[in-house]
C-alpha positions in Angstrom: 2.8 71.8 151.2 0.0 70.9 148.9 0.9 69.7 145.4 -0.5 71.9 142.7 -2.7 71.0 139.5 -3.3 73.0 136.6 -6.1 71.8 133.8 -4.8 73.5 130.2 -7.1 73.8 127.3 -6.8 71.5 124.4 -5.0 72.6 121.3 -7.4 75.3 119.1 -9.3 72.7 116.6 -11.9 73.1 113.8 -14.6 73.3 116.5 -15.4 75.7 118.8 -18.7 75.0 120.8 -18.9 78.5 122.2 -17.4 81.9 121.7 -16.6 84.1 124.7 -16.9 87.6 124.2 -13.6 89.0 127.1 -15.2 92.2 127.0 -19.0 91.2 127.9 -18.1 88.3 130.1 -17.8 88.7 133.8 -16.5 85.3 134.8 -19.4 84.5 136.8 -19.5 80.7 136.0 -22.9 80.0 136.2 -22.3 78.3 132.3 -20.0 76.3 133.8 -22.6 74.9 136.7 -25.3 74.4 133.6 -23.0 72.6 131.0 -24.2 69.7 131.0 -21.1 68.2 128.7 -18.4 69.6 131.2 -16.9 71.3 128.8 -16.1 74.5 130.5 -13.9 75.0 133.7 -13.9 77.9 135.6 -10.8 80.2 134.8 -8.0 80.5 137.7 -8.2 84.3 136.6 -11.1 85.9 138.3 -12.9 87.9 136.1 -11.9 86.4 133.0 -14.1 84.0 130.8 -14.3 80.4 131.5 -11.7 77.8 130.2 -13.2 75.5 127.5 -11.5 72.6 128.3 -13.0 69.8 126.0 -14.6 71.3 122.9 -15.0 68.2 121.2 -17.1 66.9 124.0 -19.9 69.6 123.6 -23.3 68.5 122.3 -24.6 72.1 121.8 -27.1 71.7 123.8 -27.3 75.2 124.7 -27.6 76.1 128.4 -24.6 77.4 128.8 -25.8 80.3 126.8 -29.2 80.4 127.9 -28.5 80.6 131.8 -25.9 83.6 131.3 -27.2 86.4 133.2 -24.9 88.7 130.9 -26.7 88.9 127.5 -23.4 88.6 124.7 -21.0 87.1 127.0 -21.1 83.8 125.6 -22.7 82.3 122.4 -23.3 79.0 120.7 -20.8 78.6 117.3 
């Protein structure tokens, strides 16, 4: 048997890089392949929104917006 790892999210803070919208976003992932931070992990949930993992890390650079095929699902804050 295979141990198991689970990544959590770090305690809410002040900042929040990027806003998921639940109802818009399809948990594709693709912002997780274009952060160029990793910031974002993909959620073990399928279908739900990414896991923003280290928002204090993000340098808003953006492409994690701008690559989303789903226009809404996921904006800079």
């Amino acid at each position: 048997m295979e141990p198991e790892a689970f990544a959590l999210p770090n305690l809410p803070g002040p900042g929040r890089p990027v806003v998921f919208d639940p109802e818009v976003c399809t948990g594709c992932n693709i912002c997780v392949k274009f952060c160029t931070m990793d910031v974002l992990v993909p959620n073990p949930e399928k279908g739900k929104p990414p896991i923003i993992l280290y928002p204090e890390e993000c340098w808003y650079g953006g492409d994690c917006v701008s690559e989303c095929p789903t226009p809404g699902a996921i904006e800079l804050n």
